[in-house]
C-alpha positions, 0 to 999 in steps of 0.5 A, a space after each residue: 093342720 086344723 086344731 080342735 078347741 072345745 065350745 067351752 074354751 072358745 067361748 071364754 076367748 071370746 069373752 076375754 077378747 071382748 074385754 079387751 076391746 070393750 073397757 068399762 068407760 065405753 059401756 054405760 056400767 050400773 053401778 053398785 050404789 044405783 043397783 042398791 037403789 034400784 033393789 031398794 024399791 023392791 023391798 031387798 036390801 043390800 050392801 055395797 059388796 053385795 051389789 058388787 057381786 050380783 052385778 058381776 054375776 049378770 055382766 057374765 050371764 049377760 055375756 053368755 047369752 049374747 055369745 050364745 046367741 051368736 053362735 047360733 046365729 053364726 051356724 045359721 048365716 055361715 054353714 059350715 063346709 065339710 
């Protein structure tokens, strides 16, 4: 019996999963305060909460890219058989 998950679901397992097995000591993580930092050259300034949520916000988009781009590849190097 083969059960049928939407693009959109599998993609969130898999970012879960990937947290799971990723915690934030084993990726080099910005930290807010280097972030308000690094903005602050640029002329934006911002506080630390602020920073929290833009670097939350590029965390996720940075997980979608890469899950995309696996699954792209994935189709490539593993056609499906019908």
């Amino acid at each position: 019996m083969k059960v049928k998950i939407s693009k959109a679901r599998s993609r969130a397992f898999a970012i879960k999963r990937r947290r799971c097995m990723m915690s934030e000591e084993d990726i080099g993580r910005i930290t807010p305060q280097k972030a308000m930092v690094l903005l602050r050259k640029d002329g934006i300034d911002i506080d630390v909460e602020q920073a929290k949520i833009i670097l939350n916000f590029l965390y996720e988009i940075s997980e979608i890219v890469v899950d995309t781009y696996l699954d792209q590849q994935k189709k490539v190097y593993l056609p499906t058989h019908k």
